[in-house]
Structures are given as structure tokens and as C-alpha cells.
TIRO-2110 file (N, C-alpha, C; in Angstrom, 1 decimal):
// TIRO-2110
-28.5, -173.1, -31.9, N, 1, A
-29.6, -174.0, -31.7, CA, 1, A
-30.9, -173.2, -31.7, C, 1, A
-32.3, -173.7, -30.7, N, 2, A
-33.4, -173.0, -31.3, CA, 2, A
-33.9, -172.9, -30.0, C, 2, A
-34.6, -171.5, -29.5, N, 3, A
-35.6, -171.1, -28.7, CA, 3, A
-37.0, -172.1, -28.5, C, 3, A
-37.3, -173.0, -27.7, N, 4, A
-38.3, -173.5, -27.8, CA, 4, A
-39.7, -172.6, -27.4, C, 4, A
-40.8, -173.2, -27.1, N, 5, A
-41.7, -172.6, -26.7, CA, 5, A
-41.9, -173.4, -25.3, C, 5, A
-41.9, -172.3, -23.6, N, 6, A
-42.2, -172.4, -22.7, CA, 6, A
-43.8, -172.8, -22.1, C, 6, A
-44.1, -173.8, -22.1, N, 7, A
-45.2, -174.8, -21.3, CA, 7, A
-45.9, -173.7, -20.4, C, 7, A
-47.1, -173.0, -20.7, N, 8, A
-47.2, -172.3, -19.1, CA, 8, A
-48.4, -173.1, -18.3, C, 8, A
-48.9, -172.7, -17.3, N, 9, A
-49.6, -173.0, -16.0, CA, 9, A
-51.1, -173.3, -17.1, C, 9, A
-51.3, -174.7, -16.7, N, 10, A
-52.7, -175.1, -17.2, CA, 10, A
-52.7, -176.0, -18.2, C, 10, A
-51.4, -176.6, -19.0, N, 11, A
-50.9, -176.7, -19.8, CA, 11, A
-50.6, -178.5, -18.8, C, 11, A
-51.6, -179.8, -19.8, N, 12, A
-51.5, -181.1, -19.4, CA, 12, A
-50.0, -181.4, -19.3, C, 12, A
-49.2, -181.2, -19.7, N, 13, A
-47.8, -181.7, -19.7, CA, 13, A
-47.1, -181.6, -18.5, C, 13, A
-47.7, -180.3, -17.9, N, 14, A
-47.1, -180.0, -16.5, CA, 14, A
-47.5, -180.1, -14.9, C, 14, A
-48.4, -181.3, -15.4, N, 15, A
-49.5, -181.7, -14.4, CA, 15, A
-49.0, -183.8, -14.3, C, 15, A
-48.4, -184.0, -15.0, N, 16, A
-48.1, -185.1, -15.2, CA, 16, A
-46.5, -185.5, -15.1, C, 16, A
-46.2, -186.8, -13.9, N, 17, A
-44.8, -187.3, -13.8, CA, 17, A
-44.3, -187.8, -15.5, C, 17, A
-42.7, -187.0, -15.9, N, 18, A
-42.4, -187.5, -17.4, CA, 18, A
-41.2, -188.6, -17.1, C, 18, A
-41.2, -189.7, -18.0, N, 19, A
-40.8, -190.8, -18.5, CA, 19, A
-39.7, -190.3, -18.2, C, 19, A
-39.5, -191.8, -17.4, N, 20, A
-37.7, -191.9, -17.3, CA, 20, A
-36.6, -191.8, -18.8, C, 20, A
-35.7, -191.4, -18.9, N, 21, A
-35.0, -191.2, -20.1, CA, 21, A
-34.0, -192.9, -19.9, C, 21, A
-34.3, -193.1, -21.3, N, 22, A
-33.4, -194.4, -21.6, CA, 22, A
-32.1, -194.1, -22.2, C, 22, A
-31.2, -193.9, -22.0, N, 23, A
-30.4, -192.9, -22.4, CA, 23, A
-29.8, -193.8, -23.8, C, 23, A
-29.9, -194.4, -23.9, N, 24, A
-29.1, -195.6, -25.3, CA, 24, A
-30.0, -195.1, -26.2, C, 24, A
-31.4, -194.6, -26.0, N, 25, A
-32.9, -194.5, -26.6, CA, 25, A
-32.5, -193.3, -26.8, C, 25, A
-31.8, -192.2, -26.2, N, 26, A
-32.1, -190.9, -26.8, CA, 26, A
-30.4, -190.2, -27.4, C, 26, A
-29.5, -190.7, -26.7, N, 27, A
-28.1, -190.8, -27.0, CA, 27, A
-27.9, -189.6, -28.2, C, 27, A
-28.4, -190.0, -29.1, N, 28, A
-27.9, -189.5, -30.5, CA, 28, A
-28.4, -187.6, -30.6, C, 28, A
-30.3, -187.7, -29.9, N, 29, A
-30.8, -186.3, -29.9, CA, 29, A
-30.8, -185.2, -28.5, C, 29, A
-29.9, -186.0, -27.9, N, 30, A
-29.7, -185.3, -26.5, CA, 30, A
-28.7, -183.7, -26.5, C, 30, A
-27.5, -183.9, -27.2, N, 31, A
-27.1, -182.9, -27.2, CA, 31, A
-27.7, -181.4, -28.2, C, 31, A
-28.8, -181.8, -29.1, N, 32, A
-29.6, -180.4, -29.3, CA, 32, A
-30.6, -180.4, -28.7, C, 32, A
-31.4, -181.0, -27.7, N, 33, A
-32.3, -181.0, -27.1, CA, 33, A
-31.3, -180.0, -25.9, C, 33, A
-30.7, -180.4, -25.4, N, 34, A
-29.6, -179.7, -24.3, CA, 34, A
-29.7, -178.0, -24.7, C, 34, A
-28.7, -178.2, -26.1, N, 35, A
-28.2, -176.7, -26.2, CA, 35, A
-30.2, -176.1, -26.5, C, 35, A
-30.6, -176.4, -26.9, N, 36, A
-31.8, -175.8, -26.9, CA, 36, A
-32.9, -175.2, -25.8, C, 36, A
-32.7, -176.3, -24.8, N, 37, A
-32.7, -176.1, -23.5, CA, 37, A
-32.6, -175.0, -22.8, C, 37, A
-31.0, -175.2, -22.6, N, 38, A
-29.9, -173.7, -21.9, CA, 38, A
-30.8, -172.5, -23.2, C, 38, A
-30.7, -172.6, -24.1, N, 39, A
-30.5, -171.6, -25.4, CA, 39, A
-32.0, -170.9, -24.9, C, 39, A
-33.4, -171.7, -24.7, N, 40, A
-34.6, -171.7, -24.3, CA, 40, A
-34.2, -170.6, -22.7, C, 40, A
-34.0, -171.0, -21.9, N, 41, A
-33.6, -170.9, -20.7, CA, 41, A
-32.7, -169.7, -20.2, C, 41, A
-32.1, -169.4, -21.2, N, 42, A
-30.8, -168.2, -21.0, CA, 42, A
-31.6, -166.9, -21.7, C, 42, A
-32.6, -167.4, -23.0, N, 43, A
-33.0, -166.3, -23.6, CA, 43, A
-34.4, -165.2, -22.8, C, 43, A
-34.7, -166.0, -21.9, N, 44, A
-36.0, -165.4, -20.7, CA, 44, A
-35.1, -165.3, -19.3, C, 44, A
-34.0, -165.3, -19.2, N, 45, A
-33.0, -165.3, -17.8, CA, 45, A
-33.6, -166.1, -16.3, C, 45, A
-33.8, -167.5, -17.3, N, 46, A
-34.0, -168.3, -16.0, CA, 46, A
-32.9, -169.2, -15.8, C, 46, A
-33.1, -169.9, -14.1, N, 47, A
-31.7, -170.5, -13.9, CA, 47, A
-32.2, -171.9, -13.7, C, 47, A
-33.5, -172.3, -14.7, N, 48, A
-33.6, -174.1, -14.5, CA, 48, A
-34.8, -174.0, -15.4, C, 48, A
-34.4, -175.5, -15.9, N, 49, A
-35.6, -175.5, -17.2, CA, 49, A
-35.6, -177.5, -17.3, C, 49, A
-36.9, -177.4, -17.3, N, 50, A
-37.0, -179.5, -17.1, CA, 50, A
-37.7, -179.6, -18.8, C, 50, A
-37.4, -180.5, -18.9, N, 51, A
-37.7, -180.9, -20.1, CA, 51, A
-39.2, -180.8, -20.6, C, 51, A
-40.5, -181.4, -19.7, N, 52, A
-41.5, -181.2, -19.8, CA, 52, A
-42.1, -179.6, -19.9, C, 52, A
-41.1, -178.6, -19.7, N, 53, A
-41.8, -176.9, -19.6, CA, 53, A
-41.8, -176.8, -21.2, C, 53, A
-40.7, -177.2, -21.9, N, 54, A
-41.0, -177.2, -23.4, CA, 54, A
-41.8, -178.2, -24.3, C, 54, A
-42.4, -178.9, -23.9, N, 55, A
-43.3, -180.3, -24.0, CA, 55, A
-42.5, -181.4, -24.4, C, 55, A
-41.7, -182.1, -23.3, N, 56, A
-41.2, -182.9, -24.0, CA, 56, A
-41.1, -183.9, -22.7, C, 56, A
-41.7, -185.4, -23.0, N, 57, A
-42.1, -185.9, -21.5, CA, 57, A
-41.2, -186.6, -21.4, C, 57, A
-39.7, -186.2, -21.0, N, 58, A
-38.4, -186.8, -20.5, CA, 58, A
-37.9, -186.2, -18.9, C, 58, A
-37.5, -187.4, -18.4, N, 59, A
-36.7, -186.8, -17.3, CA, 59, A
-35.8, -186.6, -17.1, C, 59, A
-35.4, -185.0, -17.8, N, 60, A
-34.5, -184.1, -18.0, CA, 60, A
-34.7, -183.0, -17.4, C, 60, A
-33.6, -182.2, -17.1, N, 61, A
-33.5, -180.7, -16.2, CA, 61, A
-32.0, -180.0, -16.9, C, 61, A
-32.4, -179.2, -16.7, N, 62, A
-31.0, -178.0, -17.4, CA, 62, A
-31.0, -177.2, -16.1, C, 62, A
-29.7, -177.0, -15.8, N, 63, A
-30.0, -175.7, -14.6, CA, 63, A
-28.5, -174.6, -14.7, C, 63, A
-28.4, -173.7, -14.6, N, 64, A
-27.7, -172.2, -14.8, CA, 64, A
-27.5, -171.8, -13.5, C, 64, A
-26.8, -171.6, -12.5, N, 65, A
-26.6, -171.0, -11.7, CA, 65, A
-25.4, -169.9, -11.6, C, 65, A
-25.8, -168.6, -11.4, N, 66, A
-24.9, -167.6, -11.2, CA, 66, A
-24.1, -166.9, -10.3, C, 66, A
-23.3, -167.7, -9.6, N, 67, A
-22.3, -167.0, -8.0, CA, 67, A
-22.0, -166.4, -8.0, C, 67, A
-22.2, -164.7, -7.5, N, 68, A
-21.4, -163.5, -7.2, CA, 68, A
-20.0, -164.3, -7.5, C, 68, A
-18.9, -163.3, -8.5, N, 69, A
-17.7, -163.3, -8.8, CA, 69, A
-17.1, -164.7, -9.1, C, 69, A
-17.9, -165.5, -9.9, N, 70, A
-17.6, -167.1, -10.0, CA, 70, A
-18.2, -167.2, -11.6, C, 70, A
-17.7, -168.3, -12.5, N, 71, A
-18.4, -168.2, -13.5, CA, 71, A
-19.9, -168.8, -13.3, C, 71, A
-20.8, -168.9, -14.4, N, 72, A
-22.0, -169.5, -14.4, CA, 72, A
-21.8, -171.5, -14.0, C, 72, A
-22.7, -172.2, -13.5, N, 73, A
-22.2, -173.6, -13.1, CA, 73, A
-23.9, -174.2, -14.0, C, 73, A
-23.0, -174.7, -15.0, N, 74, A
-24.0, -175.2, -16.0, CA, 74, A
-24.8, -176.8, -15.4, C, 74, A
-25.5, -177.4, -15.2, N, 75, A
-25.8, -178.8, -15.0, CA, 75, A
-26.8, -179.2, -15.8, C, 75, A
-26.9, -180.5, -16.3, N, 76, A
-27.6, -181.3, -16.8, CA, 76, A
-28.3, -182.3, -15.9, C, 76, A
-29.7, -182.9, -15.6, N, 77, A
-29.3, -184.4, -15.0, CA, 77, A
-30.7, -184.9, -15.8, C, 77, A
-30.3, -186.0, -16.0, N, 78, A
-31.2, -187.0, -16.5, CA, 78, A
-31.6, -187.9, -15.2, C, 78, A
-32.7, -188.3, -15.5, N, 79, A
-33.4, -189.3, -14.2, CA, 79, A
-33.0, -189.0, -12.6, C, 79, A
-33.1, -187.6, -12.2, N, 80, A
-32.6, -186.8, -11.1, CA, 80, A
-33.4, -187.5, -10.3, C, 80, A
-33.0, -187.9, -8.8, N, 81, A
-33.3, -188.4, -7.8, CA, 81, A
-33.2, -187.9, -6.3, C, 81, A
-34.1, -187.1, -5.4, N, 82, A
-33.4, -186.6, -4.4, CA, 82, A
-32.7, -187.2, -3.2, C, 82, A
-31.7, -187.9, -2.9, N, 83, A
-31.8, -188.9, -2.1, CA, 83, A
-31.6, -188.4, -0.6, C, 83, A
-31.4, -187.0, -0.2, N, 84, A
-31.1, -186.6, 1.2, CA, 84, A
-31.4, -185.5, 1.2, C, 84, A
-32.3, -184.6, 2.1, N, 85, A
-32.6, -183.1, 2.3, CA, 85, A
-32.3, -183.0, 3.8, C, 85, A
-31.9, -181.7, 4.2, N, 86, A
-32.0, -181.1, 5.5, CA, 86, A
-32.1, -180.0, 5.6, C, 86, A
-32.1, -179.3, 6.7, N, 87, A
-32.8, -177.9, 6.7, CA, 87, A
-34.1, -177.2, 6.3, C, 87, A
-33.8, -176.3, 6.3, N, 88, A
-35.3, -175.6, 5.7, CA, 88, A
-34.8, -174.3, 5.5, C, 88, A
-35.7, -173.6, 4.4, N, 89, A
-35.9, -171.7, 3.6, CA, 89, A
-36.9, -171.8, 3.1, C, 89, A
-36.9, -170.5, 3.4, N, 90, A
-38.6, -170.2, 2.8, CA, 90, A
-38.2, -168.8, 1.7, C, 90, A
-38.0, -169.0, 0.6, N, 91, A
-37.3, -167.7, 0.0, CA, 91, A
-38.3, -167.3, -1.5, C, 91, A
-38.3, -166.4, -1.8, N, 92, A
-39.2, -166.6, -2.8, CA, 92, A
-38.5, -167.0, -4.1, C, 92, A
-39.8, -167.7, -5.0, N, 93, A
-39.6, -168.4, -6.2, CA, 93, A
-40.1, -168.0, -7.5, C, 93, A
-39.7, -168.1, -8.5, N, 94, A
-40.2, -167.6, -9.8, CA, 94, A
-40.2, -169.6, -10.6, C, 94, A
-41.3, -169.3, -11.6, N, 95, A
-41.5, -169.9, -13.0, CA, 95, A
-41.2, -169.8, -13.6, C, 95, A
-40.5, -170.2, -15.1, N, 96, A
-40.6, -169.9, -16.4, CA, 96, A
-41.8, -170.1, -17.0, C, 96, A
-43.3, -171.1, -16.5, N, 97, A
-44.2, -171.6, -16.6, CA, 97, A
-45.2, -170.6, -16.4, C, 97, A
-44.9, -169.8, -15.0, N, 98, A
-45.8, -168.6, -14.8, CA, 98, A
-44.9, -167.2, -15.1, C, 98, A
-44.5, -167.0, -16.3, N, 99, A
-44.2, -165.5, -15.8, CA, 99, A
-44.5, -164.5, -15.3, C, 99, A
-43.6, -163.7, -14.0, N, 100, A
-44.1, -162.6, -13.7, CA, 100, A
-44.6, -163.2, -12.1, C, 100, A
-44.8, -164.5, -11.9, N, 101, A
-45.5, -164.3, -10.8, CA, 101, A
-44.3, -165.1, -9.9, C, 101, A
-44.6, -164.4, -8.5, N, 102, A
-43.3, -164.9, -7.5, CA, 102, A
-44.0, -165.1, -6.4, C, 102, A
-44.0, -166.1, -5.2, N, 103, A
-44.1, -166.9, -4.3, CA, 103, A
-43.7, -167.0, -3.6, C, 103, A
-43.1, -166.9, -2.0, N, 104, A
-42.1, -167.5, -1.2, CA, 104, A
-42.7, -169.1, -1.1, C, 104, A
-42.0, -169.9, -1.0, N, 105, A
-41.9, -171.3, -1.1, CA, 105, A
-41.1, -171.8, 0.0, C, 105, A
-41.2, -173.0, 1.0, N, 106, A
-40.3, -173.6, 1.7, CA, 106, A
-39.8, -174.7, 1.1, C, 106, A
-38.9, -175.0, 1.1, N, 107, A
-37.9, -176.1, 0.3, CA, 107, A
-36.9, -176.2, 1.5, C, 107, A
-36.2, -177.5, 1.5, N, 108, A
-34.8, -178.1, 1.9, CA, 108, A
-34.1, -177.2, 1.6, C, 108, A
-32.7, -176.6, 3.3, N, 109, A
-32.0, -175.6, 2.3, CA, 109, A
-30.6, -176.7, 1.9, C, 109, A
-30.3, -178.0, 2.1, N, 110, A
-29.5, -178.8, 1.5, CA, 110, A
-29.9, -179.9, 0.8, C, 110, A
-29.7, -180.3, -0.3, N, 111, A
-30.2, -181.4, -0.9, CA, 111, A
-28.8, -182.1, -1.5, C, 111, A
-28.9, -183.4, -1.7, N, 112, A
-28.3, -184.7, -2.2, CA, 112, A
-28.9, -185.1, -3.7, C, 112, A
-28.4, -184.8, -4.7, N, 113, A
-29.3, -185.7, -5.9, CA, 113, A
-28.7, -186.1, -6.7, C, 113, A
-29.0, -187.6, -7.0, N, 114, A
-28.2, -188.6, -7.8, CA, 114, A
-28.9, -188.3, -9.3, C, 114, A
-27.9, -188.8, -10.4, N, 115, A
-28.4, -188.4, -11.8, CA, 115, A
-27.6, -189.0, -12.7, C, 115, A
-27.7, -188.4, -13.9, N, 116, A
-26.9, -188.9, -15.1, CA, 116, A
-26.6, -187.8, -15.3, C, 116, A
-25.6, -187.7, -15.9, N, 117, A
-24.8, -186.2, -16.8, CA, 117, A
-25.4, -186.3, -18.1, C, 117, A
-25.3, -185.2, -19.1, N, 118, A
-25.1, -185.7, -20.4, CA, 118, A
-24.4, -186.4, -21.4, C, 118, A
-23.6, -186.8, -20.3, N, 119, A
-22.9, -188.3, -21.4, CA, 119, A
-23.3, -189.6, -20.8, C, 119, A
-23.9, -189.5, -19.8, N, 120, A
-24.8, -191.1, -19.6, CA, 120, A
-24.1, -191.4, -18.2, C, 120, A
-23.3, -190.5, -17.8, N, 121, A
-22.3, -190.9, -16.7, CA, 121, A
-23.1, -190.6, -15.0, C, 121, A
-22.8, -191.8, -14.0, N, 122, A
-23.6, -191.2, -12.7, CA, 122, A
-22.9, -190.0, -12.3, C, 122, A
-23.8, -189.0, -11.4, N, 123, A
-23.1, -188.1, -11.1, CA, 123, A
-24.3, -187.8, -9.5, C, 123, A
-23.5, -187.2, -8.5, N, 124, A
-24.2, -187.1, -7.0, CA, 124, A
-23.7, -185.5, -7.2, C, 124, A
-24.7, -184.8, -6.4, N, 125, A
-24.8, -183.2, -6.4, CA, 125, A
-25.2, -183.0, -5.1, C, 125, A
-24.1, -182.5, -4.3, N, 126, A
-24.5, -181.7, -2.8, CA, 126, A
-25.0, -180.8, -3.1, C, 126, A
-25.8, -179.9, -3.0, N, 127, A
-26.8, -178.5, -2.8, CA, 127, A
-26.9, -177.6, -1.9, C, 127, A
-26.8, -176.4, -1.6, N, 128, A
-27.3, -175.8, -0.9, CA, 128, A
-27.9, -174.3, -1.2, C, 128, A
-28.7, -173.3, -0.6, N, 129, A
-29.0, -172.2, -1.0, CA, 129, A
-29.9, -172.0, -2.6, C, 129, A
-29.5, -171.3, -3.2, N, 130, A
-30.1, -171.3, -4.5, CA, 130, A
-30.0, -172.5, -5.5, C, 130, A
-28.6, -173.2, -5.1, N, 131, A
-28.6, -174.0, -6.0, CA, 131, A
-29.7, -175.6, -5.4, C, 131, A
-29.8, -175.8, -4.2, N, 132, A
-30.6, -176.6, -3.5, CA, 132, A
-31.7, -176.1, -4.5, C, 132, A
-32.5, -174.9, -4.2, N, 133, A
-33.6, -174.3, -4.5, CA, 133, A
-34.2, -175.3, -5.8, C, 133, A
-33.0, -174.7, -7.1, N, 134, A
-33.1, -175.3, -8.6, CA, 134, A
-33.5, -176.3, -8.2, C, 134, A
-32.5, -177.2, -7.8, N, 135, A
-32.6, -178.8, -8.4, CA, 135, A
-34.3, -179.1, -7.8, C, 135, A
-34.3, -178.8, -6.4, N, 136, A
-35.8, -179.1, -6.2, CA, 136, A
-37.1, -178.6, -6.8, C, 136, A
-36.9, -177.3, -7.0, N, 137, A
-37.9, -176.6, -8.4, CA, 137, A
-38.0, -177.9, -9.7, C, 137, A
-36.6, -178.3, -10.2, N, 138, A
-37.0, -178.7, -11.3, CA, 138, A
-37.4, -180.1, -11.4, C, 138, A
-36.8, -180.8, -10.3, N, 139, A
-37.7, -182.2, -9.8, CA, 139, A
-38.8, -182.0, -9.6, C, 139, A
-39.6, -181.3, -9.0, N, 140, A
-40.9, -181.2, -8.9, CA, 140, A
-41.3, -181.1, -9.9, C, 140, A
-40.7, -180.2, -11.3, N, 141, A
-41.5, -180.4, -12.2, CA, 141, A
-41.7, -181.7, -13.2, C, 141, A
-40.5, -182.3, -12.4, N, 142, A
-40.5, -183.8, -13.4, CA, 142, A
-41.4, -184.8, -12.9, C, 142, A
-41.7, -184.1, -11.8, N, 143, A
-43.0, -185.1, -11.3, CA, 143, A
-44.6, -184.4, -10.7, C, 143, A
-44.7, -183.5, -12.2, N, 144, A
-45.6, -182.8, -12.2, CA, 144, A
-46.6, -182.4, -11.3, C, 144, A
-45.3, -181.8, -10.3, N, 145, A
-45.9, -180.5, -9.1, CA, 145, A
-44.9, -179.5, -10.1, C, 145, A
-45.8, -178.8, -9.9, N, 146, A
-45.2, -176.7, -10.0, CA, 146, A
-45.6, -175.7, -9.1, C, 146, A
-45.1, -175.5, -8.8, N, 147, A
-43.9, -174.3, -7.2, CA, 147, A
-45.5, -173.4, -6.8, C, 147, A
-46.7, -173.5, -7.3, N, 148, A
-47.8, -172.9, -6.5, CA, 148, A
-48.4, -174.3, -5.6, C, 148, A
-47.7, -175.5, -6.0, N, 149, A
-48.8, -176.4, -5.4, CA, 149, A
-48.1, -176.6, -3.8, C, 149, A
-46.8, -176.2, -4.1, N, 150, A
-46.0, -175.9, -2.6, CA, 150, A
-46.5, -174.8, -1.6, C, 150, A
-47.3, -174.2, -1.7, N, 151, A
-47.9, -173.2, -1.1, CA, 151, A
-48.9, -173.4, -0.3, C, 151, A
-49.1, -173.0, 1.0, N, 152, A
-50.3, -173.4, 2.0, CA, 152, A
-51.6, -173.0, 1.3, C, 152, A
-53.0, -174.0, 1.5, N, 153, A
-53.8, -173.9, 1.1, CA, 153, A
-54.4, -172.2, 0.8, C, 153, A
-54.2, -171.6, 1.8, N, 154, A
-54.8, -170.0, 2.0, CA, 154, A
-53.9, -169.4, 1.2, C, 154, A
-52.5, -169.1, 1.0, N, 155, A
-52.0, -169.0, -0.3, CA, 155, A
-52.5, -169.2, -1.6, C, 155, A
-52.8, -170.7, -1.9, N, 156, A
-52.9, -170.4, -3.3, CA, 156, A
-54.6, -170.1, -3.9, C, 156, A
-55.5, -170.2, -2.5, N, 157, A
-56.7, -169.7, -2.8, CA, 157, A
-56.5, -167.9, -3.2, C, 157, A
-55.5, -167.5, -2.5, N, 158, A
-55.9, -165.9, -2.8, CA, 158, A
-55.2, -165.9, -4.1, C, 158, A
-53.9, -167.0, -4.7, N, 159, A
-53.6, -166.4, -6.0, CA, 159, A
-54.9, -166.8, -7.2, C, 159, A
-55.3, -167.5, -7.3, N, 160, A
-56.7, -167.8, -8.0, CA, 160, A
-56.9, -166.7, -8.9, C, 160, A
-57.1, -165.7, -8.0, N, 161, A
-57.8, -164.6, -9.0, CA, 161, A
-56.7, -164.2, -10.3, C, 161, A
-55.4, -163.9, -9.8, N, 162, A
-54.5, -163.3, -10.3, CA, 162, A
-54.1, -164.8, -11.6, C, 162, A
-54.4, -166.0, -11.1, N, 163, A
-53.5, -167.0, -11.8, CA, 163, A
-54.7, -167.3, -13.4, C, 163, A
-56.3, -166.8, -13.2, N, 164, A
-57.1, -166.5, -14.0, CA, 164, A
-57.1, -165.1, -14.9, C, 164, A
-56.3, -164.3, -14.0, N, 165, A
-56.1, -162.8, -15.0, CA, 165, A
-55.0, -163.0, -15.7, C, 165, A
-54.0, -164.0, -15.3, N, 166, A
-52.4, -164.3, -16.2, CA, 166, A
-52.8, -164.9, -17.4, C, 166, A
-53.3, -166.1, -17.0, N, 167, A
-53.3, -167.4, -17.9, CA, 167, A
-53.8, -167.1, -19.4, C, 167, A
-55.4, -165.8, -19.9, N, 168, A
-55.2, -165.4, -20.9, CA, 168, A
-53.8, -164.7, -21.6, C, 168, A
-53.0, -164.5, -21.1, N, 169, A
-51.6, -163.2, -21.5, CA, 169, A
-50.8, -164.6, -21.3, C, 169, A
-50.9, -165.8, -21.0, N, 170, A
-49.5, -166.4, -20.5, CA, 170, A
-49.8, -167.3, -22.3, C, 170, A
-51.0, -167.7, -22.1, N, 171, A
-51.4, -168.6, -23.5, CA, 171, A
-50.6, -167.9, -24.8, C, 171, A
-50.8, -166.4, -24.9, N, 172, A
-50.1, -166.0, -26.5, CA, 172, A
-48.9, -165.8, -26.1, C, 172, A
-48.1, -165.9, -25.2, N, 173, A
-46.6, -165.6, -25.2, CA, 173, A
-45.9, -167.1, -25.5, C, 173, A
-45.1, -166.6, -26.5, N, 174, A
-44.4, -167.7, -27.2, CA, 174, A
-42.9, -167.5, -27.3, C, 174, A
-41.6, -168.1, -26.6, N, 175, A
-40.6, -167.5, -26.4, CA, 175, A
-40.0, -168.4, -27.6, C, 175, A
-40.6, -168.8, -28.5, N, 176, A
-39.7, -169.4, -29.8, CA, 176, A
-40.0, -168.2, -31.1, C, 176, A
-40.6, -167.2, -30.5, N, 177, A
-40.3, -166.5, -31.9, CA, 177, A
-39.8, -165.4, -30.9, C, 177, A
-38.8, -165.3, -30.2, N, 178, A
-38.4, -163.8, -29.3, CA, 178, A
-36.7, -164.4, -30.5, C, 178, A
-35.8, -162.8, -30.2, N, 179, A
-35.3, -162.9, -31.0, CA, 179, A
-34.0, -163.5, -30.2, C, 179, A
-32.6, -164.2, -29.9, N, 180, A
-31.8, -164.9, -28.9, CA, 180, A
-31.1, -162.8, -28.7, C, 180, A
-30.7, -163.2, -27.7, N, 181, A
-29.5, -161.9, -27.3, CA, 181, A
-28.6, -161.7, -27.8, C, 181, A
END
């Protein structure tokens, strides 16, 4: 499949809630949008990728998770919904949107989220830990919050400086011409 190009910070697509997916409407182009996705997503070693980070205003998420001594747990969800959180972590967070730059963030450390699979089928996801983390990372980006707007006001005033010294160097990086692994 093909490496897309990653959406970064500043970038209208990622500031805006994306269109629910009609799934009869997309049926046919879903599974190369998918492997392109993962393919996008695996080639920069991140563990979640929403549809809108590569510009595409669907409510779609890809997520990769890697468990000490377990294989990789691939997910797809279309029209993700969070329907129960508890707990709380404050752990730090990375972008594919911002690279390079990391955050500690509080999030739910358990989440509940209803969805579609990639074959159209409902599917519910208990969460917890890193994998909680994802799914709420990439909801937020389907409803065009990204992981600095989570941050207390005095936080994201001091990243300012740094998120103005990125954003020229974030504009020419293009991970659709990197070569796959």
C-alpha cells in the first residue's frame, strides 16, 4: 500500500470535528485507506493514527498497540464513541501531528468505546493504560482537539515558543516520500 503524508499542528483539518463515515458510502475504499493507514503509522513508529492526520475528513482511527511479550493488537473503529471513563493518569504523550514534541497529559485511565470494525460490524472496547491512552488520543482527534489543547493553560503558553520554532521544520517533512522499512 502507500505512505501518506502526516497533517501537522496548524494544519485546518486538525482543528475541525470529521464526518461521520457512512459505511455503504465507503465500503468498497476502506480497506486501502486502512492498510495505508497502519502502512502510514508503522513507518514513523506510532501506535494511533485518525483519519483526518492524513487529510481525510472521516471518522476513522487505526490504532497499534504493543504488549511486553504479546503480539501487536491491531484496531480499526469507525464512528468511535466514548461511552464510559474512570479513573485518571497523567502520563506523557506524543503526536504524529507534532513530531518530536512530548507532553504529560491527563486522560481516563479506563475507557468504554463503541464503534464499527472494518467490516461494518458493532464492536465495544474495554481500555485501560496505554491502550485507554490511544483510543482517547485519537477521538480527540476526530473531534478536532489535539493532545496540547489538553494541557493547563500555563502549559501550553510556555510551549508557544517551541511550537513556533517546530512548525517551520514540521511544514517540509513529508512521510510519503520516506522509504517503508
Amino acid at each position: 500500500m502507500a505512505i501518506r503524508r502526516i497533517c501537522k499542528y496548524g494544519e485546518r483539518i486538525l482543528e475541525k470535528k470529521t464526518r461521520k463515515v457512512d459505511f455503504s458510502e465507503i465500503k468498497k475504499d476502506l480497506p486501502v485507506l486502512i492498510a495505508d493507514m497502519f502502512d502510514t503509522m508503522d513507518a514513523v513508529g506510532g501506535a494511533g493514527l485518525a483519519a483526518n492526520q492524513i487529510g481525510v475528513d472521516l471518522r476513522l482511527a487505526v490504532i497499534k498497540i504493543q504488549r511486553e511479550g504479546e503480539e501487536p493488537l491491531s484496531i480499526v473503529i469507525i464512528n468511535p464513541e466514548i461511552v464510559e471513563r474512570s479513573g485518571s493518569m497523567n502520563e506523557e504523550e506524543g503526536c504524529l501531528s507534532f513530531p518530536g514534541l512530548f507532553a504529560k497529559v491527563k486522560r481516563a485511565a479506563k475507557v468504554k468505546v463503541r464503534a464499527l470494525n472494518e467490516k461494518g460490524l458493532p464492536i465495544e472496547i474495554n481500555a485501560e493504560g496505554l491502550f485507554a491512552r490511544a483510543l482517547q488520543h485519537e477521538l480527540d482527534h476526530l473531534d478536532g482537539i489535539v493532545f496540547i489543547d489538553r494541557l493547563p493553560l500555563m502549559s501550553r503558553l510556555k510551549l508557544k515558543p517551541a511550537l513556533m520554532k517546530l512548525k517551520p521544520r514540521w511544514k517540509k517533512l513529508d512521510e510519503s516520500k520516506m522509504r517503508p522499512l
